[in-house]
C-alpha atoms as one frame of an Amber mdcrd trajectory, in Angstrom:
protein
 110.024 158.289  87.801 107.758 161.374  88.500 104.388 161.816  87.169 102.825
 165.604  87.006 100.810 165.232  90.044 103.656 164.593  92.336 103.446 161.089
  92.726 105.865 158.625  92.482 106.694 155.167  91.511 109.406 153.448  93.110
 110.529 149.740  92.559 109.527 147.066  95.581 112.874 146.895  97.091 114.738
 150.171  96.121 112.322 152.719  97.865 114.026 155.032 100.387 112.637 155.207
 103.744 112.768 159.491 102.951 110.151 159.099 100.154 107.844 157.227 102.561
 107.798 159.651 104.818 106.965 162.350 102.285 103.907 160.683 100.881 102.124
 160.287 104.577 102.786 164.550 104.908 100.807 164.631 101.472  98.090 162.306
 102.577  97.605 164.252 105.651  97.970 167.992 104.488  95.420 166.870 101.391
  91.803 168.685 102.350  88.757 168.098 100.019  88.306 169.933  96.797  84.832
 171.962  96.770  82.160 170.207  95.003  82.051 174.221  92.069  85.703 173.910
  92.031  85.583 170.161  90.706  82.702 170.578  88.358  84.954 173.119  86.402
  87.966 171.081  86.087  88.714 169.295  82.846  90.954 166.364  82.030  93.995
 167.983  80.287  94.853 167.190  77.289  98.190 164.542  76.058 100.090 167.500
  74.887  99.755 169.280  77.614 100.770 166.602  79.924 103.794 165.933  78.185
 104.702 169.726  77.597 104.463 170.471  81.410 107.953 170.909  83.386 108.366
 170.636  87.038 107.704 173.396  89.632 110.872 174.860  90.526 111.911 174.714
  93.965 111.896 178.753  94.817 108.378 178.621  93.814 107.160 176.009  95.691
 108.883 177.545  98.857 106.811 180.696  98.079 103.460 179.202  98.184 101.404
 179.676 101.452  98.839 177.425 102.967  94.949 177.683 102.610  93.637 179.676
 105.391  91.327 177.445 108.123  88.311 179.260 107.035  88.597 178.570 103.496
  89.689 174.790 104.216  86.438 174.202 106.268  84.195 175.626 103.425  84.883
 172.943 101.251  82.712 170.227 100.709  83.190 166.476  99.707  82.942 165.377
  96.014  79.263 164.069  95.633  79.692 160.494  94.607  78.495 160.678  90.758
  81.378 162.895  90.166  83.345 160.139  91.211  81.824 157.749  88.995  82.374
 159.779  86.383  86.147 160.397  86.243  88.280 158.121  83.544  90.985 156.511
  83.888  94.220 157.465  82.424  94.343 156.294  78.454  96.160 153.353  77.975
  98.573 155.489  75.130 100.305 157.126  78.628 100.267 154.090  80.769 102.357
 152.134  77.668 104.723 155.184  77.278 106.125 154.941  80.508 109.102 153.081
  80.628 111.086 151.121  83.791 113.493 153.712  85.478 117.478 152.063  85.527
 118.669 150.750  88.476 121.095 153.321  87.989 119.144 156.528  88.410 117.654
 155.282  91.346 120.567 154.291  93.374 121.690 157.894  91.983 118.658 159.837
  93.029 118.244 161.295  96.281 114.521 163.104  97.574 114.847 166.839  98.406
 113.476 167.208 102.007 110.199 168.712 101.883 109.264 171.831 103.692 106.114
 172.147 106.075 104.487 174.485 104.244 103.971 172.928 100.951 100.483 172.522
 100.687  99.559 171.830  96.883  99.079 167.965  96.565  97.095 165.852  94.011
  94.326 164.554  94.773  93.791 160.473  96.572  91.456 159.761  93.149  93.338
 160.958  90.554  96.938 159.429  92.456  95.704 156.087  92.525  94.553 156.324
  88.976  97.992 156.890  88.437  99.862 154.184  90.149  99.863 151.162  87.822
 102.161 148.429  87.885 105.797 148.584  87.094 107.932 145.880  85.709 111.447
 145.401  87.523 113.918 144.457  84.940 115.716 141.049  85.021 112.739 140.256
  87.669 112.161 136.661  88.933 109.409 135.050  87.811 106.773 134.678  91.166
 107.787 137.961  92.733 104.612 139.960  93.048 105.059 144.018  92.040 104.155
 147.052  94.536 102.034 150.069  94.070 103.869 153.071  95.055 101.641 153.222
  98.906 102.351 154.531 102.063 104.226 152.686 104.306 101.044 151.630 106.306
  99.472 150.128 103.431 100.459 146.187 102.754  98.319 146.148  99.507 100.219
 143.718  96.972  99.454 143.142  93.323 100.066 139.860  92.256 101.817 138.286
  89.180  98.917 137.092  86.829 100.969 133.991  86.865  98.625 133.081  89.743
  99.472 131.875  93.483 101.457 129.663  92.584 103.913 132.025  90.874 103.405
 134.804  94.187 103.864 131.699  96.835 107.374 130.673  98.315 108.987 127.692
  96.983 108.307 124.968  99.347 111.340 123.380 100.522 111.360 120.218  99.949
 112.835 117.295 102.794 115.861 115.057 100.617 114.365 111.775 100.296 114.926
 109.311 102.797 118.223 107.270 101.884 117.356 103.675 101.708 117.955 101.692
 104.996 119.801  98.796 104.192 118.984  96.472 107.488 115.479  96.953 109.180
 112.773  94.728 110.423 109.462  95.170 109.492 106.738  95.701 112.035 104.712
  92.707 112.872 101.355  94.653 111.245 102.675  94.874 107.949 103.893  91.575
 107.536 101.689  88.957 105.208  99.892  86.377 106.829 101.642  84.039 104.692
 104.840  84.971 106.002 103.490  85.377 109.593 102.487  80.991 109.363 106.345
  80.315 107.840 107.576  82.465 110.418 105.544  80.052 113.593 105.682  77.120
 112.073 109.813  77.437 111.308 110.011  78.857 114.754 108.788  76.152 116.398
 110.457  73.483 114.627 113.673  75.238 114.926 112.615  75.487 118.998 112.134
  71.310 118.682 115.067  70.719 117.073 117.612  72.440 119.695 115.581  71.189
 122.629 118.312  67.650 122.391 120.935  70.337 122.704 120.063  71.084 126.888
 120.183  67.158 127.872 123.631  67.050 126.304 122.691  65.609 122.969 124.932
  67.534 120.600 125.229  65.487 117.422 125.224  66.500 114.073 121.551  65.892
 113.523 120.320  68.242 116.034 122.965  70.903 114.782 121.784  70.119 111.303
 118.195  70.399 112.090 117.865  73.385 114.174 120.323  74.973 111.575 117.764
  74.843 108.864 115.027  75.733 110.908 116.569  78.707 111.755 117.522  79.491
 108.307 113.953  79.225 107.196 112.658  81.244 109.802 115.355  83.999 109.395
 114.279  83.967 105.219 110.690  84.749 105.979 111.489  87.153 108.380 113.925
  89.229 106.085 111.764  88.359 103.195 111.118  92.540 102.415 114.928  92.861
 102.247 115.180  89.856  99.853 112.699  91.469  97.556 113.932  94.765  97.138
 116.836  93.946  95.081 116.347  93.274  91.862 118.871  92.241  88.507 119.779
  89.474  86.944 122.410  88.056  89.123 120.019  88.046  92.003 117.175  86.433
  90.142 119.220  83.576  89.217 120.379  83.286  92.850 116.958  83.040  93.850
 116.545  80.269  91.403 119.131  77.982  92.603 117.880  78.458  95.748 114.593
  77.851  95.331 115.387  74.931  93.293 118.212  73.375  95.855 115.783  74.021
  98.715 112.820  72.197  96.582 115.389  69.709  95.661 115.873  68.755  99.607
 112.691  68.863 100.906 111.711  66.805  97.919 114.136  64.116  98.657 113.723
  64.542 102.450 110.380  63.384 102.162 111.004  60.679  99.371 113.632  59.433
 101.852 111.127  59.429 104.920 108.637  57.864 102.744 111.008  54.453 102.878
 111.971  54.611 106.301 108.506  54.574 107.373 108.092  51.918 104.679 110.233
  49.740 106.439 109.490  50.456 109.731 105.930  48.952 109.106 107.190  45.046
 107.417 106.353  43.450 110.468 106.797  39.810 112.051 104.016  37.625 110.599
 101.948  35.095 112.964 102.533  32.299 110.798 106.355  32.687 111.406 107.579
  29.538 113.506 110.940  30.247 113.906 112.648  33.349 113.923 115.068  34.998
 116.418 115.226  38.899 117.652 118.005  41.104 117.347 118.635  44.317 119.574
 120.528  47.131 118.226 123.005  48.945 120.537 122.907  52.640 121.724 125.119
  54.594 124.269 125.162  53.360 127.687 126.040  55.020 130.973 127.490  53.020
 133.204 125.481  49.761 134.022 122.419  51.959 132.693 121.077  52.517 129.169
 120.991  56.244 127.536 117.085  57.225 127.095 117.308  55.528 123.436 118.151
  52.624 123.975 115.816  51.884 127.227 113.450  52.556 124.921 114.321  49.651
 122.230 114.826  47.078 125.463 111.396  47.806 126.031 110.255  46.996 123.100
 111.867  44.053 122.909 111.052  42.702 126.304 107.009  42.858 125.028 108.474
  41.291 121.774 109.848  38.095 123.825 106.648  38.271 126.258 104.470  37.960
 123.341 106.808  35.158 122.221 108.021  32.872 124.487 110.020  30.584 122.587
 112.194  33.337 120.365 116.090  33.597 120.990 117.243  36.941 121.707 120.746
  38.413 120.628 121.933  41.880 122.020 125.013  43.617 120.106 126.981  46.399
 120.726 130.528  46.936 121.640 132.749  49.227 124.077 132.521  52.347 122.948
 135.762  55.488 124.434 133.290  56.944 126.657 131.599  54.009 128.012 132.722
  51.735 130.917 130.595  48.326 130.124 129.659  46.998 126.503 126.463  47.499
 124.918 125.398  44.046 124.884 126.444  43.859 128.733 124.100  46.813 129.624
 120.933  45.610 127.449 121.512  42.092 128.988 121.567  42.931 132.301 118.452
  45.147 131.719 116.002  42.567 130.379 117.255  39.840 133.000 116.451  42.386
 135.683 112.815  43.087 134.086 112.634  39.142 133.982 113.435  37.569 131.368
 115.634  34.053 130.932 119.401  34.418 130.675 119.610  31.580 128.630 117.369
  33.342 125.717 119.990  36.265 125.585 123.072  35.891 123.510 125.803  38.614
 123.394 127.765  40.180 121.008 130.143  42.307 122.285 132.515  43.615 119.230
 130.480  45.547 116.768 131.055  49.304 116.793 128.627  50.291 113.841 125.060
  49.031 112.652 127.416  47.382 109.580 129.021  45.342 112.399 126.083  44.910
 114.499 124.711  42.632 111.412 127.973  41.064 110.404 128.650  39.679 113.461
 125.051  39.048 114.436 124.895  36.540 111.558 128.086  34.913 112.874 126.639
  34.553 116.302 123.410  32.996 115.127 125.014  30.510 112.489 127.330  29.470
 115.330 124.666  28.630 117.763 122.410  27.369 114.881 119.097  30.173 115.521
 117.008  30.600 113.026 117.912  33.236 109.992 114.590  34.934 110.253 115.401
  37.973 112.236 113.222  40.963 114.019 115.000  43.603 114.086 114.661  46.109
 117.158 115.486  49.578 116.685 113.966  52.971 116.408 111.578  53.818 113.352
 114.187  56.357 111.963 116.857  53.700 112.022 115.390  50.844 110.343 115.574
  51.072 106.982 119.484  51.444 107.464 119.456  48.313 109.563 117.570  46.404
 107.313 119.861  47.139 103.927 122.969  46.393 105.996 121.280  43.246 106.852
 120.557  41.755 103.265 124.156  42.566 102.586 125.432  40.553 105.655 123.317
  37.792 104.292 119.838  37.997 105.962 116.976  37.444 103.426 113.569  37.010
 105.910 113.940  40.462 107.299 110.937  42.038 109.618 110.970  45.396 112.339
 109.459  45.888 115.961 110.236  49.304 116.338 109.891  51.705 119.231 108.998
  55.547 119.282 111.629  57.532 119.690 110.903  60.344 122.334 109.418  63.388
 120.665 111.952  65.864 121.668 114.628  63.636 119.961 112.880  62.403 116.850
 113.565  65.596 114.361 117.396  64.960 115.333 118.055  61.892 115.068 115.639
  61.578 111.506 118.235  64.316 110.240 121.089  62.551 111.191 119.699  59.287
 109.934 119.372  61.317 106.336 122.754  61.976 106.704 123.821  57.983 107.042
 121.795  57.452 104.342 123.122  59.815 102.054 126.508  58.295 102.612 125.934
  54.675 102.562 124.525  55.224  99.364 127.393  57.899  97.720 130.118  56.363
  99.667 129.050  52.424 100.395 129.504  52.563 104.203
């Protein structure tokens, strides 16, 4: 589009690099207008505007350039002229319509010769240049004034900044990693207590495990320990998922695990029950009995050294009490139990004749069965003391009232702390079955 003062409006990306260069010729070749000359001009009418044609090109070839002398007689526009000049009415500026995208990939600038000289004036071209909508435009893209290449000037969309700025790209979310450990700092301290205490239980447990003591108690032990301590330390991953089937798993879980340590510690609460019926003083006659254990050899395993030592004090403290040690032969032993535990409390000192032997029992069911038949036999006293580890007493003493035994009491030794979780686990296990099974 072409206005009558020779300026142009182009579209932002459409402009030919020709037209630019035209412009800057105009805006250097422009000299000031004498300060008489602009007094006299008038704004020209609408009619006129639109009634004007376009200078033909032989004519404008014709024109000659303003001399130098007349050029440097002319004086700058006082400023309230300036102030005083309108802009164009708003009737014109609505008129105008878009040009096509057609016509301007059509139209081509005429070169312009060197000696055109007639240009509009800087004031009344920038009155001129108003905005022009692009058709089919993106919303956001600011629009251009029609300015010489070495102007950056932008007017912007009144949709604001945000309509002018580029779209931000934004990063895809992070995908959800399914297996990850949480850093130590953003773990609860709740969790952080489970996680030690569970630790070091689970470190007790397994500690049987290096001495060669590989039963199913320390297995079973350290296996829950580890469990627990694994749970707590996986607990974010637990609690992310979410739905019905995984809230009822969590349930039965949380019930079966409340379930054991409920009955683990109603269970512990009667061992240590009868671990504590002990021997009364008024007792005259009674007679002690000495639960097997592995043996090595001529030497007892850690275990059982400890019951003969608690029943050598028992038969220091009392004199007069008969003593019966049973155990059997067991596949990986070379010398019965009751051999071993007899030879060990005649070497600490005391009488052979107070130590009976029974040499056939392979379980703490036969140990009292045939104990019974050993002491009716030799006519001891029915009244027994039973010497065996804390854990394993309350097992003793039921299998003792059903061989028969009705005055029932305990001397019972510490086990060694590194064994004690163990063995209690595989004593739980005994129980269970002697009570679902009957043996």
């Amino acid at each position: 589009m072409q206005n009558n003062q020779g300026g142009t409006v182009w579209e932002k990306q459409e402009r030919p690099p020709i037209r630019q260069t035209r412009i800057r010729q105009q805006m250097q070749q422009r000299q000031p207008v004498p300060a008489q000359q602009t007094q006299q001009r008038q704004p020209v009418p609408a009619q006129q505007m639109q009634q004007r044609q376009p200078v033909p090109a032989q004519q404008t070839q014709q024109r000659q350039p303003v001399p130098a002398q007349q050029t440097q007689q002319r004086q700058p526009v006082p400023a309230q002229q300036t102030q005083q000049r309108q802009p164009v009415p708003a009737q014109q500026t609505q008129q105008r319509q878009p040009v096509p995208a057609q016509q301007t990939q059509q139209r081509r600038p005429a070169p312009v010769p060197p000696t055109q000289s007639r240009q509009a004036s800087p004031a009344s071209q920038a009155q001129t240049m108003q905005l022009v909508p692009v058709q089919q435009q993106p919303t956001g893209t600011p629009y251009r004034r029609a300015l010489p290449p070495s102007s950056s000037a932008v007017i912007h969309h009144p949709g604001g900044s945000q309509a002018t700025s580029q779209a931000k790209q934004t990063l895809p979310e992070k995908k959800k990693r399914r297996f990850y450990l949480q850093p130590l700092r953003e773990i609860s301290w709740p969790r952080r207590m489970v996680m030690l205490v569970f630790g070091l239980l689970f470190l007790w447990c397994i500690a049987p495990a290096f001495f060669m003591i590989r039963g199913i108690g320390v297995m079973a032990s350290s296996a829950v320990m580890l469990t627990i301590f694994v749970a707590a330390l996986l607990w974010h991953l637990i609690d992310e998922h979410h739905g019905v089937k995984i809230n009822i798993l969590r349930t039965v879980m949380a019930l079966g695990f409340s379930a054991c340590v409920i009955a683990f510690c109603v269970v512990s609460g009667f061992m240590l029950k009868a671990s504590m019926t002990v021997l009364p003083e008024d007792c005259p006659d009674y007679t002690i009995v000495v639960l097997g254990c592995k043996a090595a050899g001529t030497n007892p395993s850690w275990m059982l050294e400890d019951r003969l030592n608690k029943a050598f004090r028992v038969l220091t403290d009392h004199p007069d009490a008969m003593c019966v040690v049973t155990g059997g032969k067991g596949d990986d032993e070379d010398y019965t139990e009751a051999y071993v535990m007899k030879k060990y409390l005649t070497d600490k000192g005391i009488s052979p004749d107070r130590i009976l032997m029974e040499e056939a029992a392979g379980s703490t069911e036969e140990n009292l069965l045939y104990t019974k038949t050993v002491i009716e036999l030799n006519g001891l006293s029915k009244n027994i003391v039973i010497v065996t580890d804390r854990f394993h007493e309350l097992r003793a003493r039921i299998w003792a009232e059903k061989s028969g035994f009705v005055n029932i009491y305990a001397a019972c030794c510490e086990t060694r702390p590194y064994l004690v979780v163990g063995y209690w686990f595989r004593e739980m296990f005994g129980l269970a079955r002697l009570y679902v099974f009957g043996y």
